[in-house]
C-alpha positions in Angstrom: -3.5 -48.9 46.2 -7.0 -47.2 47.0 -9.1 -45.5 44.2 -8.6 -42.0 46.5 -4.7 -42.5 45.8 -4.6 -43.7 42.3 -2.5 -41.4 40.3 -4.8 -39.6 37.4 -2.6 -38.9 33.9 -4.1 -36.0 32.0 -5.7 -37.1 28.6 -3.7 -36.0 25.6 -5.7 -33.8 23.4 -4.5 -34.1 19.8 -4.2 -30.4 17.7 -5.0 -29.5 14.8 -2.7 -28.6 12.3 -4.9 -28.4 9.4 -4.9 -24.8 7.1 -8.3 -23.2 6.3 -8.2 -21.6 2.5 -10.6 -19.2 2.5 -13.5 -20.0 -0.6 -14.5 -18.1 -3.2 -17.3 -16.5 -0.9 -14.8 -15.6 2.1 -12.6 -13.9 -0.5 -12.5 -9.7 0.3 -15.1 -8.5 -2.0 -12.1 -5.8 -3.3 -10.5 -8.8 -5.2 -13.7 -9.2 -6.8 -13.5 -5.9 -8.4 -10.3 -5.6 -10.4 -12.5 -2.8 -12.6 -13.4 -0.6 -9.6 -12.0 3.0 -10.9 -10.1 5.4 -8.6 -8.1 8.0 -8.8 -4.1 7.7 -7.6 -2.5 11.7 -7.3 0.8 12.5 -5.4 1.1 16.5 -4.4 4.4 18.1 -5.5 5.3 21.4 -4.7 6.1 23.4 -7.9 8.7 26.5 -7.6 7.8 29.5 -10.2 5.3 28.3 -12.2 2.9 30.2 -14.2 0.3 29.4 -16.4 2.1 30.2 -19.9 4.7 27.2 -18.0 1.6 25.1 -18.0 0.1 25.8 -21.3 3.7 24.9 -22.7 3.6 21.8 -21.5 4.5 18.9 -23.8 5.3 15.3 -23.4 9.3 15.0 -22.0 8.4 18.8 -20.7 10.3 18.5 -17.3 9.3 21.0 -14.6 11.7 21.9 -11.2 9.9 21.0 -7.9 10.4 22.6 -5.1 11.2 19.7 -2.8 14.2 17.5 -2.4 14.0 14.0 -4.1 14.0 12.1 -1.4 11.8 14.1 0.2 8.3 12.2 1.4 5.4 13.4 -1.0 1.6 12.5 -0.5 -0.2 9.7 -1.9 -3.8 9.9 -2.4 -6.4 7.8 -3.6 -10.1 9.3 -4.3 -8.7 12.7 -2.3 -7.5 10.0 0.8 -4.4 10.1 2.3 -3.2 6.2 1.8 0.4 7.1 2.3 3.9 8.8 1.5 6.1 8.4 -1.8 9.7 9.2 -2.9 10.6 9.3 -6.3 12.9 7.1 -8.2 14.8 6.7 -11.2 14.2 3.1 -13.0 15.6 2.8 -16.0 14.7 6.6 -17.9 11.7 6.5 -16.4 11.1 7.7 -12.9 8.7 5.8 -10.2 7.7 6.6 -6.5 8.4 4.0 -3.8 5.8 3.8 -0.7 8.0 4.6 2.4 5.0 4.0 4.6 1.4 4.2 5.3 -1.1 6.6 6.8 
């Protein structure tokens, strides 16, 4: 056989399969901040309410909305939109679920 009709085999080129875990520096710096402040608010419409309703206010007060409880409600953080809420009961306390993001 001549070297112009030698058969060439392609070299295998090994992978690899190894994981990088970020370091402490590559860490988002947000995970660094547990004590950052912020404030979380969700908007609920409120049906007939006056301000002698709101100066009654107590704790266990309960007030009618004027939307359906599973209906989507705003969630904001720092006056953003981050995403939509619906309320649920856990227990006898009640807790909003995030249905999905802005």
């Amino acid at each position: 056989m001549n070297a112009t009709a030698q058969k060439l085999e392609p070299e295998a080129t090994p992978i690899s399969t190894t994981l990088s875990v970020p370091t402490p520096s590559e860490q988002d710096p947000l995970d660094l901040m547990p004590w950052l402040p912020f404030t979380l608010s969700l908007e609920l419409p409120v049906a007939r309410f006056t301000i002698g309703d709101l100066l009654t206010l107590s704790q266990g007060s309960i007030v009618e909305t004027a939307c359906h409880h599973t209906s989507d409600v705003p969630l904001r953080v720092n006056h953003i939109l981050i995403g939509w809420t619906e309320f649920e009961v856990i227990g006898d306390r009640i807790a909003v679920r995030i249905t999905d993001q802005a």
